[in-house]
C-alpha positions in Angstrom: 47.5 63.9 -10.3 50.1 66.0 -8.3 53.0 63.8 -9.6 55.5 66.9 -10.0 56.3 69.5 -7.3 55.2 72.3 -9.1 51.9 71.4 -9.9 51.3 70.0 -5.8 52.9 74.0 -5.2 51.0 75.9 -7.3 47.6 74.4 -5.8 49.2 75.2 -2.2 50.1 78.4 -2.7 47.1 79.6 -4.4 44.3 77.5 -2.3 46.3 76.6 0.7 47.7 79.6 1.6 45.0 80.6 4.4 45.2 77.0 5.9 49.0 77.2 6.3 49.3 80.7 7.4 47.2 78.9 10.6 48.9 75.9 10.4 45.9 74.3 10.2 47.6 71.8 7.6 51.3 71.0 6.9 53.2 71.9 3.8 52.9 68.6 0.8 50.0 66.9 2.5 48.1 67.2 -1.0 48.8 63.8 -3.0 46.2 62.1 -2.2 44.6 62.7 -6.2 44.9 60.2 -8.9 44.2 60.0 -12.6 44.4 62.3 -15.3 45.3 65.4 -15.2 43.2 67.4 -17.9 39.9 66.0 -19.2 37.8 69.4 -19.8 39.9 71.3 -21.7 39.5 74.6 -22.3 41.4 77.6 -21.7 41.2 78.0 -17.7 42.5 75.0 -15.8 39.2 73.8 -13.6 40.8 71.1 -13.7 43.7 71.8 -11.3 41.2 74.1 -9.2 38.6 70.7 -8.7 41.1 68.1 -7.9 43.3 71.1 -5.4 40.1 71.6 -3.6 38.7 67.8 -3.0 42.4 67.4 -2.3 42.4 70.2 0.8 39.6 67.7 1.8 41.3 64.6 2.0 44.3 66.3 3.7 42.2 67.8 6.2 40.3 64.6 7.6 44.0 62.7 7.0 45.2 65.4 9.8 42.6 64.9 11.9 41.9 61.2 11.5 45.5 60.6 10.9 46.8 58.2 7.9 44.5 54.9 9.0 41.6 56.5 6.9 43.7 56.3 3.7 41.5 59.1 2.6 42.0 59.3 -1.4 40.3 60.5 -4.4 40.6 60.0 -8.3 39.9 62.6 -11.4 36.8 60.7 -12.5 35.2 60.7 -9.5 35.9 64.4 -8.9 35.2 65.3 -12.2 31.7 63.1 -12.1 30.9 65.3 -9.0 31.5 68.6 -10.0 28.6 67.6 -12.7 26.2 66.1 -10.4 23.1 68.1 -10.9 24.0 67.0 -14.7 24.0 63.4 -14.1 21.1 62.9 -11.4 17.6 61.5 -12.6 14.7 61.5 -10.3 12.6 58.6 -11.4 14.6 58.5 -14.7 14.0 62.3 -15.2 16.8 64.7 -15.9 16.8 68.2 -13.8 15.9 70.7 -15.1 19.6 73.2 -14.6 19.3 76.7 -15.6 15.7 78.3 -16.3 14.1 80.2 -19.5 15.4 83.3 -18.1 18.6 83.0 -17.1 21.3 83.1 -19.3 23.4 85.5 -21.9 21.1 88.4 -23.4 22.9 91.4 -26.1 22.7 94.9 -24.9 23.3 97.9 -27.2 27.5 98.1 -26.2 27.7 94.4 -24.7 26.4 91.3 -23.2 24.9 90.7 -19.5 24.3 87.6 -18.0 20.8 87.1 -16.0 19.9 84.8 -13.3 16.0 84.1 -12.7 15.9 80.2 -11.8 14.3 80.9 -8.8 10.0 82.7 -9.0 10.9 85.7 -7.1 14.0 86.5 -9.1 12.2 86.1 -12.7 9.6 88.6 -11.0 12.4 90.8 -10.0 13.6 90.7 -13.9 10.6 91.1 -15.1 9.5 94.3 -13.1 12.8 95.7 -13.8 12.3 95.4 -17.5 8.5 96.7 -17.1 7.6 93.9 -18.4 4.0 91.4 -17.0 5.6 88.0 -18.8 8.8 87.2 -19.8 8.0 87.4 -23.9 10.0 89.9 -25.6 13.2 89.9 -22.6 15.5 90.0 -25.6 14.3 92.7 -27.3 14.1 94.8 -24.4 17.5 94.3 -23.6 18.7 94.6 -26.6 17.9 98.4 -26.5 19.4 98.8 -23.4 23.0 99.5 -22.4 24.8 96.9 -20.3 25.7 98.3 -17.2 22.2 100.2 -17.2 20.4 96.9 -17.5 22.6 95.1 -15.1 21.9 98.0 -12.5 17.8 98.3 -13.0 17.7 94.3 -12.7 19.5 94.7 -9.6 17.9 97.6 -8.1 14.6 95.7 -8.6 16.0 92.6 -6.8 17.0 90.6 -9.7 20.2 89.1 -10.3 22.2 90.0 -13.4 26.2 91.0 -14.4 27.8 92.6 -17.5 30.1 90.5 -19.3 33.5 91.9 -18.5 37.1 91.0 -19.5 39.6 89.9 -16.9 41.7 92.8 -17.0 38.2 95.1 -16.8 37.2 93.1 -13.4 40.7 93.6 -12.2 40.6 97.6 -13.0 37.3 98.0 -11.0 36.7 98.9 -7.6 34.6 95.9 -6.5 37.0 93.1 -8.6 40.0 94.9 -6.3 37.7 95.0 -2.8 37.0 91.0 -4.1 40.2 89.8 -4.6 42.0 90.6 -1.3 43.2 88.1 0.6 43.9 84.5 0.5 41.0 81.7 -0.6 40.2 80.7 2.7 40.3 83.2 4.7 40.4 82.4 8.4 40.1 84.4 11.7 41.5 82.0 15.3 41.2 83.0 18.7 42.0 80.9 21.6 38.9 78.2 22.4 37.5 78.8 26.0 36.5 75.2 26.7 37.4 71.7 26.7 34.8 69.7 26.0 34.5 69.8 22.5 33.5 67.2 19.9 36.6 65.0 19.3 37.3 62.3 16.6 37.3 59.1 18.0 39.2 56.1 16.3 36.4 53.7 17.3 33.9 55.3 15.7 32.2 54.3 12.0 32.8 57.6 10.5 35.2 59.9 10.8 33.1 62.6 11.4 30.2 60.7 13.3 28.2 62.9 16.1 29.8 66.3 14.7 26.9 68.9 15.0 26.6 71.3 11.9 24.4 73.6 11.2 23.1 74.8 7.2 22.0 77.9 6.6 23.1 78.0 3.3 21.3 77.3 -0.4 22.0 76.6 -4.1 25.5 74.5 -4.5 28.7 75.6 -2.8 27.5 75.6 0.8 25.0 72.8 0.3 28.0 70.5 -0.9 30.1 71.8 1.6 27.4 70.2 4.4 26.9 67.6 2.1 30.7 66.1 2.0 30.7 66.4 6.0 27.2 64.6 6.1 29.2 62.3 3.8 31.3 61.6 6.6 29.5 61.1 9.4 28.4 64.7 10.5 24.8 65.2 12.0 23.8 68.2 9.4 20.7 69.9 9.9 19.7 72.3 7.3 17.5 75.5 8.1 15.3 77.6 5.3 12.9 80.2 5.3 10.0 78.9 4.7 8.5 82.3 2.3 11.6 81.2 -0.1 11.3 77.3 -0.5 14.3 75.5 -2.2 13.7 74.0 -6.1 13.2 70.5 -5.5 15.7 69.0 -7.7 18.9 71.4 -6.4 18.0 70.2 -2.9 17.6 66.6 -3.9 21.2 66.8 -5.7 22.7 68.3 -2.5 20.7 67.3 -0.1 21.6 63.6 0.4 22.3 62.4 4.0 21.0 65.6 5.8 17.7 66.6 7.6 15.9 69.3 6.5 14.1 71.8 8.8 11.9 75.7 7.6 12.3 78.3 10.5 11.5 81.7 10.1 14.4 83.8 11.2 11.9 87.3 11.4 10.0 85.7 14.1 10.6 85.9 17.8 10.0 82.3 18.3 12.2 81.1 15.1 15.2 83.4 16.2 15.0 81.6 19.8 14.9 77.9 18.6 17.6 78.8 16.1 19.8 79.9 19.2 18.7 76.4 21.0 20.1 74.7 18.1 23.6 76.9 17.9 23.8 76.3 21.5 24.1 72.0 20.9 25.7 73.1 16.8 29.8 72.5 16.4 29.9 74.5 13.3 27.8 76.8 11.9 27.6 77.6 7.6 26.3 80.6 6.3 25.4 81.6 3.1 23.3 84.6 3.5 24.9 88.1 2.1 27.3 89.8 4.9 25.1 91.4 7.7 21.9 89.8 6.7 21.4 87.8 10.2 22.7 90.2 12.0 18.6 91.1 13.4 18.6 87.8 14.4 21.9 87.2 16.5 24.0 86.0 14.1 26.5 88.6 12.7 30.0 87.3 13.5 30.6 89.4 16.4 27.6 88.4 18.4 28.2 84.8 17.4 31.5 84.9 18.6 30.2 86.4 22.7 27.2 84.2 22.5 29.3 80.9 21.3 32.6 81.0 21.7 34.0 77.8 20.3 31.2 77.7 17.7 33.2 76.8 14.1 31.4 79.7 11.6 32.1 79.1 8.0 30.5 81.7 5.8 29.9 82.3 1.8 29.3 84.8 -0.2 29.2 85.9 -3.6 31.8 88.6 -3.8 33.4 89.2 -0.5 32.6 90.9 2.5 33.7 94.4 2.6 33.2 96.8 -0.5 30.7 98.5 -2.8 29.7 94.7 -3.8 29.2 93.0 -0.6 25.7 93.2 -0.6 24.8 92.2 -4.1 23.3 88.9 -4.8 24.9 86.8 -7.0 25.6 83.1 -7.7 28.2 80.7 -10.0 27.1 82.1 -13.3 27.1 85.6 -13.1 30.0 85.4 -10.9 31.9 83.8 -14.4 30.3 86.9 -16.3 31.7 89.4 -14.1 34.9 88.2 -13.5 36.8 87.8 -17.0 35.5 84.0 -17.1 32.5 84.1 -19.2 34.8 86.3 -22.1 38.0 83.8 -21.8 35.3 81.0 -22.1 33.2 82.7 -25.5 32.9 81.2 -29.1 35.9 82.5 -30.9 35.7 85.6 -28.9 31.7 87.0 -29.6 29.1 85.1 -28.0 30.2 84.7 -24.3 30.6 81.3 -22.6 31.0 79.4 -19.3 33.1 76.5 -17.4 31.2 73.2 -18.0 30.2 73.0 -14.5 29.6 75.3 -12.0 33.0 75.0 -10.7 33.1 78.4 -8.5 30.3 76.5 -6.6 32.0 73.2 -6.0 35.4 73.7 -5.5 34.3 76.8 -2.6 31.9 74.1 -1.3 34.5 71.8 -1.1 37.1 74.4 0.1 34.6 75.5 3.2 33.8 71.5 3.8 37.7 71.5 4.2 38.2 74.6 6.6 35.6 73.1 9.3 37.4 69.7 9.0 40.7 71.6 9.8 38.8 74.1 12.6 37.4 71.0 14.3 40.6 69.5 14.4 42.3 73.1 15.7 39.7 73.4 18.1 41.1 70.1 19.8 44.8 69.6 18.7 45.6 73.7 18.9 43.7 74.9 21.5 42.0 77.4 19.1 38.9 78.0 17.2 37.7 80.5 15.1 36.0 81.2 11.6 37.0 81.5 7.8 35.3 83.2 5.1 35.6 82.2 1.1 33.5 83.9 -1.6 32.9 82.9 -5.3 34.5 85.7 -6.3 37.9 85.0 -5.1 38.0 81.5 -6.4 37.4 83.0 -9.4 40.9 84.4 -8.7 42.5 81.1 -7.8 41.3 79.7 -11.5 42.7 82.1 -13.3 46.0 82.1 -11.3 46.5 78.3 -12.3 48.3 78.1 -15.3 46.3 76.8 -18.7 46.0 73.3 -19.2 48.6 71.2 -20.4 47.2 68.5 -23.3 46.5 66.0 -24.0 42.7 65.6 -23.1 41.9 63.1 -22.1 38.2 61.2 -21.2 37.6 60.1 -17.6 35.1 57.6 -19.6 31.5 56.8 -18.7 30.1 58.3 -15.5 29.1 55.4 -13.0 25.9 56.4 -11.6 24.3 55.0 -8.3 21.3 54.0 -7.3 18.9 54.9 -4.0 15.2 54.8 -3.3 13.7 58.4 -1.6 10.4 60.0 -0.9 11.1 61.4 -4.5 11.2 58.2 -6.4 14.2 56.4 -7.4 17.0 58.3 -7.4 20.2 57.5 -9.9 23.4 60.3 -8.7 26.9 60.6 -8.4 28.5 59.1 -5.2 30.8 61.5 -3.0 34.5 62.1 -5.1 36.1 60.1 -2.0 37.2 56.9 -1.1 38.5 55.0 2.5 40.7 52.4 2.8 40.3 51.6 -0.5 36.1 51.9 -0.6 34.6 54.1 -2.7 32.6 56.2 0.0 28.3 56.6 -0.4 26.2 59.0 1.2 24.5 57.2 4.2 20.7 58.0 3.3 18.9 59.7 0.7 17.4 63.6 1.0 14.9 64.2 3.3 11.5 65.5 2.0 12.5 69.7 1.7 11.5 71.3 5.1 9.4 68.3 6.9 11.8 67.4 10.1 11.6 68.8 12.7 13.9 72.1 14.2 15.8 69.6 16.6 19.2 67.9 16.8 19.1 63.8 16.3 
């Protein structure tokens, strides 16, 4: 796909900036994508942002592996994963994607978008609205201005954005605090010990026996563990147990991990999670900035307690600013940032990417970063952390130029098949291939929260 310089540039300098600064991966490692270049369409290029991200992948494990994995990847596989919440079937059952709730309501001067997939969020809307069910959300909102609706959803502990133009995210405070920075944004220090995990030649995968730790939810992080379970990693993921994951979101993302609930409030929880960080290699969080801190694990005390832990963290829009805090997820993220308006009907009702491509290409951008901290933390002598937010790769889309036609199709979608505890399960395969092999994750999702809180 990279076939001319510029295009192979303009993904390095917008997405690769952070990993070169570090020298965590060398200038025109990224040709490792095949197959058509535009297939979406549109007027953003996702596109270019999907294929530059899996790409920072394959160049990552090609610097640590070195070139006898042959790591490569093609534009219908990528663009079959960014979809693959979209393609899977559970017993021949579609998911069920976004809920009644969430989605584009009109305000009196303009359109928000809400999020309420998850029970406690619809409350949240709900009580905002003063509202015991959810009939008549439309009109309410209707008679409501905006910004006021989008601040009483979130006051209430909803999730919700107004509908903004580019240039209006780019003239407020928080789209300026957001987009500061480059994509991945890393932090090295020099690594106090020797006896790290190492890649070993011999070994089946090329990430086999690596130790990571998931304390993320929803897509971006989740496929980030995913692609590094994908390749051999030992992934345990951790969740609260008062805030249980929707079944079929952790069935799409959950495939070759084991799933653990520990709550992080309780003195004994908080002391098996620091047993497991002392055995973990890497560490992703996913939790708005500061909200671990009670329980060890803001990024200073992580850094005294564990000093050649890898920490890879997420958030929604950034980590310092009036926005820091605020929830948010893929598709209010498109609403607030210009993406939503550049992607409406003929410029009234708004409109969206057709996947959630914020969440993938970031989840694919963090699985990268470990790959190349791992590597650092051996090769370099160094180790560190890197932060990425949704909200900044909403920057990187719209800093790739538009798409170029022709469209073209990436034809049908070739679905695999795997029996799991939740029935048969048909899904997109990992956007990867080895030596020539199209890579598969190694075993299906875990039942949500039944292993236990150890390491294999």
């Amino acid at each position: 796909m990279f076939s001319a310089d510029d295009e192979r540039q303009s993904v390095e300098s917008i997405l690769g900036t952070g990993f070169y600064d570090h020298q965590l991966l060398g200038m025109g490692d990224l040709d490792s994508v095949s197959g058509p270049p535009v297939w979406w369409g549109g007027p953003l290029n996702v596109e270019r942002l999907a294929a530059g991200s899996v790409s920072l992948v394959c160049a990552a494990l090609d610097a640590l592996a070195g070139a006898e994995l042959k790591l490569a990847s093609s534009t219908p596989s990528i663009g079959a994963a960014f979809g693959s919440s979209s393609h899977l079937r559970i017993e021949g059952q579609r998911t069920q994607g976004f809920a009644q709730y969430s989605g584009f309501y009109r305000c009196m001067d303009g359109w928000i978008r809400t999020h309420a997939n998850y029970p406690h969020h619809e409350r949240a809307l709900l009580t905002a609205l003063g509202m015991a069910s959810g009939s008549g959300v439309e009109d309410v909102l209707r008679h409501l201005g905006a910004r006021e609706a989008q601040e009483r959803i979130v006051s209430a502990g909803g999730i919700a954005a107004v509908v903004r133009s580019r240039q209006q995210w780019l003239n407020s405070a928080e789209g300026s605090e957001s987009g500061r920075g480059p994509w991945a944004q890393f932090s090295l220090r020099e690594a106090s010990s020797t006896s790290s995990w190492a890649y070993g030649q011999r070994t089946e995968m090329p990430l086999q026996g690596l130790k990571i730790l998931d304390l993320t939810r929803v897509i971006a992080g989740p496929t980030a563990s995913r692609t590094l379970a994908a390749f051999g990693a030992q992934v345990l993921r951790l969740d609260a147990p008062q805030l249980p994951e929707l079944a079929w979101q952790h069935v799409d993302t959950g495939f070759g991990k084991r799933s653990t609930l520990l709550d992080l409030k309780s003195a004994p929880g908080q002391a098996r999670l620091h047993e497991l960080l002392g055995e973990a290699d890497a560490l992703i969080l996913g939790y708005r900035p500061g909200a671990l801190a009670r329980a060890g694990l803001g990024l200073d005390e992580l850094r005294e307690r564990y000093p050649d832990l890898i920490v890879a963290e997420l958030s929604a829009w950034g980590f310092e600013g009036s926005w820091a805090q605020r929830r948010g997820f893929d598709s209010i993220v498109q609403a607030a940032t210009g993406i939503s308006q550049a992607c409406s009907d003929a410029g009234h009702r708004p409109g969206a990417l057709p996947v959630q491509a914020l969440d993938h290409a970031t989840g694919y951008g963090l699985a990268a970063a470990v790959i190349a901290l791992v590597r650092a933390r051996r090769v370099q002598r160094q180790t560190g952390s890197v932060r990425f937010s949704l909200a900044r790769t909403a920057d990187a889309l719209f800093a790739f130029d538009a798409p170029h036609p022709p469209v073209q199709s990436l034809g049908e979608v070739q679905l695999r098949r795997m029996s799991s505890s939740y029935g048969e399960l048909e899904y997109v395969g990992p956007p990867f291939s080895v030596a020539g092999r199209a890579l598969d994750f190694a075993k299906p999702p875990p039942v949500y929260g039944q292993d236990e809180p150890v390491w294999n």
